[in-house]
PDB file of N, CA, C, O and CB in Angstrom:
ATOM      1  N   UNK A   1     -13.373  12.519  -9.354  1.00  0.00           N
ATOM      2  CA  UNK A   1     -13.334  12.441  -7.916  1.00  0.00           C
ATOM      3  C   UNK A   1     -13.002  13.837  -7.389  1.00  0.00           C
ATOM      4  O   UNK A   1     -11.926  14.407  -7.566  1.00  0.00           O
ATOM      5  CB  UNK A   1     -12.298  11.376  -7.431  1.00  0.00           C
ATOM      6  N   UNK A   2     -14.219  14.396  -6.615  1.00  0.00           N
ATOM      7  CA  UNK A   2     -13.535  15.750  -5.755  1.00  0.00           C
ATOM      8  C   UNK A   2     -11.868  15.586  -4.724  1.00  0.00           C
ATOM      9  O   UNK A   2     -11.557  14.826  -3.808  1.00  0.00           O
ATOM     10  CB  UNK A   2     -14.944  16.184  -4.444  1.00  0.00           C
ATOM     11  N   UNK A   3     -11.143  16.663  -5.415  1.00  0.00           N
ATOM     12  CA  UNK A   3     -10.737  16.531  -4.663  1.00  0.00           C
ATOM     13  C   UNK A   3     -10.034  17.934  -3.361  1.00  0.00           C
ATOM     14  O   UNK A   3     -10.236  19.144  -3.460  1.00  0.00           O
ATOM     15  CB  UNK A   3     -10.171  15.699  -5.326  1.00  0.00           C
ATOM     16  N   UNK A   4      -9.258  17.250  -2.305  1.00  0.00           N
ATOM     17  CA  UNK A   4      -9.738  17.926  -1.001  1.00  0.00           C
ATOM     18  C   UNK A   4      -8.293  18.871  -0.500  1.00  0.00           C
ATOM     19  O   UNK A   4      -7.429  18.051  -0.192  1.00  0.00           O
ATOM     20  CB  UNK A   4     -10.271  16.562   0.302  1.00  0.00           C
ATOM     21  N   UNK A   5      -7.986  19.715  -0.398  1.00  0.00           N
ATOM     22  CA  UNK A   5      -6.753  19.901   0.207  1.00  0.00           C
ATOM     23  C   UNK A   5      -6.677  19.787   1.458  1.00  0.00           C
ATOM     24  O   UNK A   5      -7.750  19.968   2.033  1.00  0.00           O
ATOM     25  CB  UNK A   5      -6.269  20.940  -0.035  1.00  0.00           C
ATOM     26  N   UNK A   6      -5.530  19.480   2.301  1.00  0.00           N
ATOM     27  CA  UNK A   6      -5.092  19.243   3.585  1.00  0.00           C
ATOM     28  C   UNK A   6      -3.514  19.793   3.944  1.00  0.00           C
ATOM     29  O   UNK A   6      -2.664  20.157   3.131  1.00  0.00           O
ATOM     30  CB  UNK A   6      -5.235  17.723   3.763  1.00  0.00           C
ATOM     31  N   UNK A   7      -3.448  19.755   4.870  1.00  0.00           N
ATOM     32  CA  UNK A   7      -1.962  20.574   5.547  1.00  0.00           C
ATOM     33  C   UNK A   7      -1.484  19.264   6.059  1.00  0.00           C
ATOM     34  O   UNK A   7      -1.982  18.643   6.998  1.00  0.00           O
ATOM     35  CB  UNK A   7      -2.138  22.002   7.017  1.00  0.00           C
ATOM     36  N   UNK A   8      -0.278  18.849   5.208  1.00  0.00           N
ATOM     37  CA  UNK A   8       0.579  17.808   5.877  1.00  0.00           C
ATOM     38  C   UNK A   8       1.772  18.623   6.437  1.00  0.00           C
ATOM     39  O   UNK A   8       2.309  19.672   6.078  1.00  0.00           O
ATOM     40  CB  UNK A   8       1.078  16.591   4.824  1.00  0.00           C
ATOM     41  N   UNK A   9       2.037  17.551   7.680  1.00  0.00           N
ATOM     42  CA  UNK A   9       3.266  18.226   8.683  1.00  0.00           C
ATOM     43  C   UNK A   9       4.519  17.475   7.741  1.00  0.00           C
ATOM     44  O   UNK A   9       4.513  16.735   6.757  1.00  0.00           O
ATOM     45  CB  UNK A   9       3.218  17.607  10.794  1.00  0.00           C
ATOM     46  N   UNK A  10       5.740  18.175   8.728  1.00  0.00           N
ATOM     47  CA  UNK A  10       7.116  17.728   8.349  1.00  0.00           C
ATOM     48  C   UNK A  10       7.225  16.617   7.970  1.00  0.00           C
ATOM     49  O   UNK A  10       7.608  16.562   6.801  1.00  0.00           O
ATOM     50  CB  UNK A  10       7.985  17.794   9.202  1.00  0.00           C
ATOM     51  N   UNK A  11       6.996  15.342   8.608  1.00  0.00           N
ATOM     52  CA  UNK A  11       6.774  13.801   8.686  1.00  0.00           C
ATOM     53  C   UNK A  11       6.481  13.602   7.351  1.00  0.00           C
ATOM     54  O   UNK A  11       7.231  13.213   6.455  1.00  0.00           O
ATOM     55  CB  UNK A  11       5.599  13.219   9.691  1.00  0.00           C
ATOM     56  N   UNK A  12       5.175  13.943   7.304  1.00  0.00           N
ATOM     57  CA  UNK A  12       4.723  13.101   6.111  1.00  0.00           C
ATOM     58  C   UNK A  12       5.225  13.996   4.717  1.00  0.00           C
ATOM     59  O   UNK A  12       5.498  13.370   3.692  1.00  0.00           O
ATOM     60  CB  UNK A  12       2.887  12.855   6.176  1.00  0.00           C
ATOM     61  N   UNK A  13       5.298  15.066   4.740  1.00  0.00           N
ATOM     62  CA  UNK A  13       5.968  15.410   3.580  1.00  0.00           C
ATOM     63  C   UNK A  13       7.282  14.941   2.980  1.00  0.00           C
ATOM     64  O   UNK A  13       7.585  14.805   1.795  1.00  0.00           O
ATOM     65  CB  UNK A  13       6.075  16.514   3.691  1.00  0.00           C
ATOM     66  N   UNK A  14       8.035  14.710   4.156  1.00  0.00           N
ATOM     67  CA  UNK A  14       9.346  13.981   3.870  1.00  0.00           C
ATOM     68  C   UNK A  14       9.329  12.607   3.458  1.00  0.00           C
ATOM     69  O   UNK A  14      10.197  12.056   2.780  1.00  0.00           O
ATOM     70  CB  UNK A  14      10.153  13.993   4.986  1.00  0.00           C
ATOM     71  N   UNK A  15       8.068  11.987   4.008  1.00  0.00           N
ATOM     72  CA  UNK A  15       7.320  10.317   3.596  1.00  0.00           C
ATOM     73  C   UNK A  15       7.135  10.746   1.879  1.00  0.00           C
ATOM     74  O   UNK A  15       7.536   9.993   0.991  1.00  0.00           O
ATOM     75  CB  UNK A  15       5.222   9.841   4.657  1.00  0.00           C
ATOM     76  N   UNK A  16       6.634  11.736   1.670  1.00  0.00           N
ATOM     77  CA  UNK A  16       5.778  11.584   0.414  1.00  0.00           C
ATOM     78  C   UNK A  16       6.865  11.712  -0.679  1.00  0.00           C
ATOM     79  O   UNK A  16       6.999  10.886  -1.583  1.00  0.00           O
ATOM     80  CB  UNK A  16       4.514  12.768   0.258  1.00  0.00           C
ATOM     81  N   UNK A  17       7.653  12.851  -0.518  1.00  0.00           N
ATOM     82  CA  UNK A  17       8.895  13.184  -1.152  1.00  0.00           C
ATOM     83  C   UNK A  17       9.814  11.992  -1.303  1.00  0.00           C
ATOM     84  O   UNK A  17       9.772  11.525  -2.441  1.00  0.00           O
ATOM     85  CB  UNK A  17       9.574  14.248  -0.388  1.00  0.00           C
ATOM     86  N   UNK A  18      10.766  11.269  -0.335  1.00  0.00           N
ATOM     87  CA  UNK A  18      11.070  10.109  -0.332  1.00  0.00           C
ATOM     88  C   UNK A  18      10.350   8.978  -1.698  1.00  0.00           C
ATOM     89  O   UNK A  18      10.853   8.404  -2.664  1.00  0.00           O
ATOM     90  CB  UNK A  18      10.705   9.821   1.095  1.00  0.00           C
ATOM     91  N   UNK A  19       8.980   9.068  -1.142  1.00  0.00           N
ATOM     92  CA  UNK A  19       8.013   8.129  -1.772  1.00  0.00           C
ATOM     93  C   UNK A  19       8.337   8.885  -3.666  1.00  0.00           C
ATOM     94  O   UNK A  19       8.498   8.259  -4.714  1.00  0.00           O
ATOM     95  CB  UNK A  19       5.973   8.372  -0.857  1.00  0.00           C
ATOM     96  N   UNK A  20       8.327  10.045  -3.479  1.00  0.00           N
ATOM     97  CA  UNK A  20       8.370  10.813  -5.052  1.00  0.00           C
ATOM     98  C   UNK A  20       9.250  10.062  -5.715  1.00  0.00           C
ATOM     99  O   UNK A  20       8.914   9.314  -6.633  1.00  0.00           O
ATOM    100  CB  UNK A  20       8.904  12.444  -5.174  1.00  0.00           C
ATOM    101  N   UNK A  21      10.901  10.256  -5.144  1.00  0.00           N
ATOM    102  CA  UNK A  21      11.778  10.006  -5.458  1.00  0.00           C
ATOM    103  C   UNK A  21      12.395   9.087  -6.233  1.00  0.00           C
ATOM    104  O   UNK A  21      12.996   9.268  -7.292  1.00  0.00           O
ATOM    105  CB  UNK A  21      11.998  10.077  -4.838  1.00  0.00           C
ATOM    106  N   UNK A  22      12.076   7.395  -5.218  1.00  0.00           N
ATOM    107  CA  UNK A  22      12.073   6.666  -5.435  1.00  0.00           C
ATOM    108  C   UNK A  22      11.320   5.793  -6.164  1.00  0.00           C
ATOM    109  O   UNK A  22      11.868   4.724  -6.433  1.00  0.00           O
ATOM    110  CB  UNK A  22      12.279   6.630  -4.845  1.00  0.00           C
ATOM    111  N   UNK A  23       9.882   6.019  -6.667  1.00  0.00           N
ATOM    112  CA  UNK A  23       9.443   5.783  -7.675  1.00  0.00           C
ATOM    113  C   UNK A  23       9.233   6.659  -9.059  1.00  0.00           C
ATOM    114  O   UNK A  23       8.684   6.356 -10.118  1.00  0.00           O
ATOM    115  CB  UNK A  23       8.601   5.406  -7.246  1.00  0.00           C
ATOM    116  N   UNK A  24       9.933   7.946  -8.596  1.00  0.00           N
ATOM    117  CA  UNK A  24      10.285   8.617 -10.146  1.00  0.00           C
ATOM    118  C   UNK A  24       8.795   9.086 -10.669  1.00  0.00           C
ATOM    119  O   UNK A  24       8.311   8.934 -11.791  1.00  0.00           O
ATOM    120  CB  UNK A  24      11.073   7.292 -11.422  1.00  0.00           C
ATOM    121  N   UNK A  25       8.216   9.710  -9.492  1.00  0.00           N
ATOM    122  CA  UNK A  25       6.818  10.733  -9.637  1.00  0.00           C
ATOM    123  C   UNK A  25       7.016  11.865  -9.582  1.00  0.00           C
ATOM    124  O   UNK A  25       8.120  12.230  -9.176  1.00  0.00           O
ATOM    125  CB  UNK A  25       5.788  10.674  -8.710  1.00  0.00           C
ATOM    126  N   UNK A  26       6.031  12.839  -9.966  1.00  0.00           N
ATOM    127  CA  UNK A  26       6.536  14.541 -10.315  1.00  0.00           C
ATOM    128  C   UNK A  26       5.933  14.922  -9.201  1.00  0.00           C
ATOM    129  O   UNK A  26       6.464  15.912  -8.698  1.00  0.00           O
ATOM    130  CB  UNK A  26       5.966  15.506 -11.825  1.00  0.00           C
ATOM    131  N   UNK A  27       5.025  14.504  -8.634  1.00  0.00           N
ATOM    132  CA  UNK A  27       4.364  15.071  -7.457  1.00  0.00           C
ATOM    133  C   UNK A  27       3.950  14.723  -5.865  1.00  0.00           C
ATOM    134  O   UNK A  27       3.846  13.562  -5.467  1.00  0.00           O
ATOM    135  CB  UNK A  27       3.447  15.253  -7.920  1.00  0.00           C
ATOM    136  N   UNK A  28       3.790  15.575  -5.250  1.00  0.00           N
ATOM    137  CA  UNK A  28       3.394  14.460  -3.858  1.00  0.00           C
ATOM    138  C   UNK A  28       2.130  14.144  -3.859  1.00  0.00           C
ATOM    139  O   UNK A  28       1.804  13.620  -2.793  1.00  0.00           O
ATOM    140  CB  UNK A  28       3.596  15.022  -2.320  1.00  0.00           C
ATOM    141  N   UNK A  29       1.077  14.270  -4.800  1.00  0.00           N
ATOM    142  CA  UNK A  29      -0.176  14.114  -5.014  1.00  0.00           C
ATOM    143  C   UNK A  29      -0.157  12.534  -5.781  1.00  0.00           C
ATOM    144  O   UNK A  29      -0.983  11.625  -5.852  1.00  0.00           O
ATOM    145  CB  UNK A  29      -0.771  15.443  -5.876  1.00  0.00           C
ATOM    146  N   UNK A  30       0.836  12.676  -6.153  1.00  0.00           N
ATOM    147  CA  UNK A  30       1.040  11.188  -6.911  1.00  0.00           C
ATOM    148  C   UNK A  30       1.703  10.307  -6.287  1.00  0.00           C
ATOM    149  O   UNK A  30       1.634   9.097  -6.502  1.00  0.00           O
ATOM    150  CB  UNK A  30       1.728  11.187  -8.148  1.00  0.00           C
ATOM    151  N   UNK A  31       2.598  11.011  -5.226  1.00  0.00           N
ATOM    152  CA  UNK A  31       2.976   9.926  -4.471  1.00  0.00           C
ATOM    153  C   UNK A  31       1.898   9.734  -3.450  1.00  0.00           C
ATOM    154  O   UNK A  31       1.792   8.564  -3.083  1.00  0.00           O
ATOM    155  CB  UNK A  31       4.334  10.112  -3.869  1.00  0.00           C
ATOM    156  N   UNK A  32       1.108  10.549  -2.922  1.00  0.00           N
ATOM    157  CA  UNK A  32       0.169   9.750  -2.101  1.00  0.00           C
ATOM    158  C   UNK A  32      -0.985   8.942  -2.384  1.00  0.00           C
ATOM    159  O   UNK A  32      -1.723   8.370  -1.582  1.00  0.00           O
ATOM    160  CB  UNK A  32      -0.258  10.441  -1.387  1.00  0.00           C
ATOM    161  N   UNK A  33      -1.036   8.975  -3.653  1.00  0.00           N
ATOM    162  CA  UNK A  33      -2.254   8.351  -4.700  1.00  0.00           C
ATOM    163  C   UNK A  33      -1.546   6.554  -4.533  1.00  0.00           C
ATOM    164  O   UNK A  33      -2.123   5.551  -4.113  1.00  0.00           O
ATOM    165  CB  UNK A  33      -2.172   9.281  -6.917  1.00  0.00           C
ATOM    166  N   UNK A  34      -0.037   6.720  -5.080  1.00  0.00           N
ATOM    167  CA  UNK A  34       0.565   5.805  -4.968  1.00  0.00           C
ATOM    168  C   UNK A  34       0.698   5.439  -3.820  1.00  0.00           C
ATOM    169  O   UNK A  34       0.319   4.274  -3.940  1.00  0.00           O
ATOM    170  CB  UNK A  34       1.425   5.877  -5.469  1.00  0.00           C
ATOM    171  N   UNK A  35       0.889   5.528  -3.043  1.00  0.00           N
ATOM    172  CA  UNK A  35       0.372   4.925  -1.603  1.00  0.00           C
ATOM    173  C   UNK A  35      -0.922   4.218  -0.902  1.00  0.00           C
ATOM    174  O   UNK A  35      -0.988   3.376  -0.007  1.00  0.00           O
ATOM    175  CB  UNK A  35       0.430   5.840  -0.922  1.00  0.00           C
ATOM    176  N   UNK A  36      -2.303   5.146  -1.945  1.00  0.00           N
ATOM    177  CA  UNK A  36      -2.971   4.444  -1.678  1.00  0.00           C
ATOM    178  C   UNK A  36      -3.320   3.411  -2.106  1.00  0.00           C
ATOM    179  O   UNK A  36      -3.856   2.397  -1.659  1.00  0.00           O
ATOM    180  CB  UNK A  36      -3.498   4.823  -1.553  1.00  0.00           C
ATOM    181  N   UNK A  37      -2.933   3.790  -3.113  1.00  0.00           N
ATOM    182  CA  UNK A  37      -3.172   2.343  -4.606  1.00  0.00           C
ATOM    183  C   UNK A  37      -2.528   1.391  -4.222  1.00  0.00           C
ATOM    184  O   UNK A  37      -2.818   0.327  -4.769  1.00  0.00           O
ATOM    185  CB  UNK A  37      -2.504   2.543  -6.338  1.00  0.00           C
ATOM    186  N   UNK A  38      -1.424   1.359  -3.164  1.00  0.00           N
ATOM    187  CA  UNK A  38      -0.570  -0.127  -2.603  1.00  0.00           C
ATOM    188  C   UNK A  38      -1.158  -0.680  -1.814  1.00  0.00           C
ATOM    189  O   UNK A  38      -1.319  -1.898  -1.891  1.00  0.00           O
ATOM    190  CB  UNK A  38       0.736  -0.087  -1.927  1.00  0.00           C
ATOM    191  N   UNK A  39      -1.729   0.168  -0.665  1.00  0.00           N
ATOM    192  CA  UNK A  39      -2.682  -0.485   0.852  1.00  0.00           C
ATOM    193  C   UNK A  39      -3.634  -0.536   0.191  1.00  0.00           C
ATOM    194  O   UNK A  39      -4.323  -1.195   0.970  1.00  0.00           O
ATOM    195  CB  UNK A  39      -3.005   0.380   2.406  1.00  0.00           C
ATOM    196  N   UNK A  40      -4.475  -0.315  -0.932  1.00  0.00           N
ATOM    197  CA  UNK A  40      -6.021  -0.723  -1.299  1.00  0.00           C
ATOM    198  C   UNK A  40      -5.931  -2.678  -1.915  1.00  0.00           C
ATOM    199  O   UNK A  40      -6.805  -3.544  -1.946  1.00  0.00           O
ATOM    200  CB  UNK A  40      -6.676   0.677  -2.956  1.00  0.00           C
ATOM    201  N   UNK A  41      -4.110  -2.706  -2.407  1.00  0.00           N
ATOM    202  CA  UNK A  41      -3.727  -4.079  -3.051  1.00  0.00           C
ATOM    203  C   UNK A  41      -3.563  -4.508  -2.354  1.00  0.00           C
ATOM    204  O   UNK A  41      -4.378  -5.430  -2.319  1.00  0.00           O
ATOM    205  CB  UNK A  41      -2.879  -4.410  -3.830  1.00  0.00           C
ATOM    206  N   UNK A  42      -2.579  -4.565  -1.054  1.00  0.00           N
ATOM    207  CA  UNK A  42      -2.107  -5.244  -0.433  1.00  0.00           C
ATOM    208  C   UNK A  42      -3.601  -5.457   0.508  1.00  0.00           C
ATOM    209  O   UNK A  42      -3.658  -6.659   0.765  1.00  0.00           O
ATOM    210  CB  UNK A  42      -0.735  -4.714   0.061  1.00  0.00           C
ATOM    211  N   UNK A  43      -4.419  -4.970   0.911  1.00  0.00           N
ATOM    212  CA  UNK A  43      -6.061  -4.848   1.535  1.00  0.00           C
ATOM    213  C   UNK A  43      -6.156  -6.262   0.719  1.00  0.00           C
ATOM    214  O   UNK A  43      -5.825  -7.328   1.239  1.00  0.00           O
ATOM    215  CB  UNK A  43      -7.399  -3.199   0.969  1.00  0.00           C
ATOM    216  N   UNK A  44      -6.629  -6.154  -0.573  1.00  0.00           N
ATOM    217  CA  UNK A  44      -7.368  -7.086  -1.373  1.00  0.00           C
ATOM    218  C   UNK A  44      -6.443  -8.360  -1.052  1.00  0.00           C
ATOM    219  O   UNK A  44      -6.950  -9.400  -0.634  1.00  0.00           O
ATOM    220  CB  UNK A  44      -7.520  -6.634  -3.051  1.00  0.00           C
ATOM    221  N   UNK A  45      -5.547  -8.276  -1.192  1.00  0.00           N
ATOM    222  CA  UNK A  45      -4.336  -9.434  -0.934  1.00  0.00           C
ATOM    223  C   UNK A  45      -5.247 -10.310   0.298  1.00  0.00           C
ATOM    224  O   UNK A  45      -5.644 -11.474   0.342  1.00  0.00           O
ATOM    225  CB  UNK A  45      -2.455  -8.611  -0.221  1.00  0.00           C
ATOM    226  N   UNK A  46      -5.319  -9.569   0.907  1.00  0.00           N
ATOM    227  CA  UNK A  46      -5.259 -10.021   2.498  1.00  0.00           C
ATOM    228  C   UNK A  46      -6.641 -10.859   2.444  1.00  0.00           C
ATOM    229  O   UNK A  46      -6.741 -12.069   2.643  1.00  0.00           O
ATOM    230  CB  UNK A  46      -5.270  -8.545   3.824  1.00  0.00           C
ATOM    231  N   UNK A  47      -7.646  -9.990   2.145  1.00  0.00           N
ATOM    232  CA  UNK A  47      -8.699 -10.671   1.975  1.00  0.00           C
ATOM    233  C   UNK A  47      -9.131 -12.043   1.079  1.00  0.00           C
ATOM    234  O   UNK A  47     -10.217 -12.615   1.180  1.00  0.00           O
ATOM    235  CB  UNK A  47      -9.282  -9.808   1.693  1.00  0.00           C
ATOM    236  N   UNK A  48      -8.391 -12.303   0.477  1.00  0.00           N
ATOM    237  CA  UNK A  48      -8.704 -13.040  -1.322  1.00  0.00           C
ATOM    238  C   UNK A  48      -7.709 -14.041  -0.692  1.00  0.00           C
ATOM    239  O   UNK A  48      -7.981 -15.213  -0.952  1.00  0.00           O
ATOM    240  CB  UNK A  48      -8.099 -11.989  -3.295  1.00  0.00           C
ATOM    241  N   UNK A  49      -6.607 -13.842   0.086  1.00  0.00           N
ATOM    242  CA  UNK A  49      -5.448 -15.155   0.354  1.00  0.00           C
ATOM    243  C   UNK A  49      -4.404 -15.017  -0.367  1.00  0.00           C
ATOM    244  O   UNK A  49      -3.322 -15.530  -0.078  1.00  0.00           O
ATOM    245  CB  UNK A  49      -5.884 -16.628   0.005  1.00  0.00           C
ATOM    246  N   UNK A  50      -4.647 -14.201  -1.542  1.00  0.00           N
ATOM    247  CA  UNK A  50      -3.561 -14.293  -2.775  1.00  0.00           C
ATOM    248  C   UNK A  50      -2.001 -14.146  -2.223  1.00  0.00           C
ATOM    249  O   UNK A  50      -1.715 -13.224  -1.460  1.00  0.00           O
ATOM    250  CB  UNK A  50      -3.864 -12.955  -3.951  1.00  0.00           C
ATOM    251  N   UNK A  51      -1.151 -14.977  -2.596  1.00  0.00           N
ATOM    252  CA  UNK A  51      -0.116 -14.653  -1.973  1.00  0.00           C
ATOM    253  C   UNK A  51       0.337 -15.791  -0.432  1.00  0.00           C
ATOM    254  O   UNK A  51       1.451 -15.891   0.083  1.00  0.00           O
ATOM    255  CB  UNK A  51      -0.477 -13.089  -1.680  1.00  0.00           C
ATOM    256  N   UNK A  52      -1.021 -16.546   0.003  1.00  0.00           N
ATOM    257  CA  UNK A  52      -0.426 -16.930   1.135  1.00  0.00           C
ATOM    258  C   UNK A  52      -0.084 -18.675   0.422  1.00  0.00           C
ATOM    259  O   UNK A  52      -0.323 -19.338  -0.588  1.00  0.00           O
ATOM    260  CB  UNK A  52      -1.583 -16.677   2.693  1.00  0.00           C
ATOM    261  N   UNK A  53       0.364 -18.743   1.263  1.00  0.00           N
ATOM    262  CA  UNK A  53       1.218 -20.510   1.730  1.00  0.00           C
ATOM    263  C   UNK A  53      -0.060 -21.378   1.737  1.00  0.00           C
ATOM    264  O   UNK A  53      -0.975 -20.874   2.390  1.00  0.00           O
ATOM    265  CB  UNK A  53       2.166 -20.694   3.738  1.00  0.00           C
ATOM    266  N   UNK A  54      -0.275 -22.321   1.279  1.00  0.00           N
ATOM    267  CA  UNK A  54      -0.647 -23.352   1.448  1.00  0.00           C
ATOM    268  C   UNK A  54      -0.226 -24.973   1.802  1.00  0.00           C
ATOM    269  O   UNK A  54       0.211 -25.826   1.030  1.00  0.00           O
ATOM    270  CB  UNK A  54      -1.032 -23.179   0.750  1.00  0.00           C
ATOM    271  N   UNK A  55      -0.489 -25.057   3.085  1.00  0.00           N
ATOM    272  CA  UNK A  55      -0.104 -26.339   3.749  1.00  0.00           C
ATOM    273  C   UNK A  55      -1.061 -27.701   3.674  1.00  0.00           C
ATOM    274  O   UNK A  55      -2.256 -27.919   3.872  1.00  0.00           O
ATOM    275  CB  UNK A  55       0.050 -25.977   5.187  1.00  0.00           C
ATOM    276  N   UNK A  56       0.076 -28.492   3.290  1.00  0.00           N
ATOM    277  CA  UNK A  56      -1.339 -29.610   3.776  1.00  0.00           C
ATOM    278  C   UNK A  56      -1.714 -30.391   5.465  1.00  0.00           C
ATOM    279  O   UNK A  56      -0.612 -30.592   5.977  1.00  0.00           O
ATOM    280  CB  UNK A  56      -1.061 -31.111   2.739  1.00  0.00           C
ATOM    281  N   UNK A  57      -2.399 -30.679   6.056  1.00  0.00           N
ATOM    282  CA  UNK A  57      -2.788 -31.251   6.885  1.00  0.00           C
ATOM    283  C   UNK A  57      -2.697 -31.827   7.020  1.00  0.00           C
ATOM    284  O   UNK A  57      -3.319 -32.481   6.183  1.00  0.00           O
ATOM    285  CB  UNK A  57      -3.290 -31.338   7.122  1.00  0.00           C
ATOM    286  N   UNK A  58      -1.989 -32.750   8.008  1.00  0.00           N
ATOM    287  CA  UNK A  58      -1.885 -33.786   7.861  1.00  0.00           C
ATOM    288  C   UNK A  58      -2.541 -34.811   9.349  1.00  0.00           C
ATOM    289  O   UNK A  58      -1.880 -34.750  10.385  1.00  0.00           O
ATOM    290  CB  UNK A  58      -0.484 -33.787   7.432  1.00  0.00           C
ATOM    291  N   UNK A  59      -3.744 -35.635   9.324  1.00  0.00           N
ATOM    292  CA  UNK A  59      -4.370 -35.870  10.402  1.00  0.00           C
ATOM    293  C   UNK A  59      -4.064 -37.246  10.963  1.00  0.00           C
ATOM    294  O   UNK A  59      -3.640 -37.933  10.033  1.00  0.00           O
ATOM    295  CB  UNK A  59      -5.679 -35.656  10.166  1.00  0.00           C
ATOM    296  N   UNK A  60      -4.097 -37.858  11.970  1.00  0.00           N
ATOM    297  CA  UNK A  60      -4.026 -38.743  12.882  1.00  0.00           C
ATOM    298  C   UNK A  60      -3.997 -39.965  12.012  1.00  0.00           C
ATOM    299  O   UNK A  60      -4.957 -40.239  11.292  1.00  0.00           O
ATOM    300  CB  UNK A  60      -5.098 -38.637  13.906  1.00  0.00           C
ATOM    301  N   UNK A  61      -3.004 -40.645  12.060  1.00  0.00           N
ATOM    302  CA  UNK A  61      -2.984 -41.894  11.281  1.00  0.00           C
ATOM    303  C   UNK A  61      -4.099 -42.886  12.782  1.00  0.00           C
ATOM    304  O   UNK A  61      -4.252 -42.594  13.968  1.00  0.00           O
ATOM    305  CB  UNK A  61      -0.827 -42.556  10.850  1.00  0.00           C
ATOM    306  N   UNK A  62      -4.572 -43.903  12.057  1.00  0.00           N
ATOM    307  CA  UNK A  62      -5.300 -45.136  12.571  1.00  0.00           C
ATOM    308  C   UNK A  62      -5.147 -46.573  12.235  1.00  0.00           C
ATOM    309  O   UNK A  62      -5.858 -47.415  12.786  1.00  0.00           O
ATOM    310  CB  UNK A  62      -6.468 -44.962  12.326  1.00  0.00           C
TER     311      UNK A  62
END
């Protein structure tokens, strides 16, 4: 995969660093990889249902 450099501001560097930290990554390239790799799951989640509640219905007695 090509990849691209970009100029992140204060904000997000401190996001990414944070993000380093706490999952015990060497880089902010890895922490933003790891970031994407969560919203691409939690994406699929959303779509697929995985994860939600299932109720039953319950309709009009007669």
């Amino acid at each position: 995969m090509p990849e691209q450099a970009m100029e992140l501001g204060q904000q997000m560097t401190a996001v990414l660093d944070a993000i380093r930290d706490q999952q015990g990554l060497e880089t902010r390239e890895q922490a933003a990889e790891w970031l994407l790799r969560r919203r691409i799951r939690r994406g699929a989640q959303g779509l697929t249902g995985r994860g939600r509640a299932i109720y039953e219905v319950k309709g009009e007695s007669r």
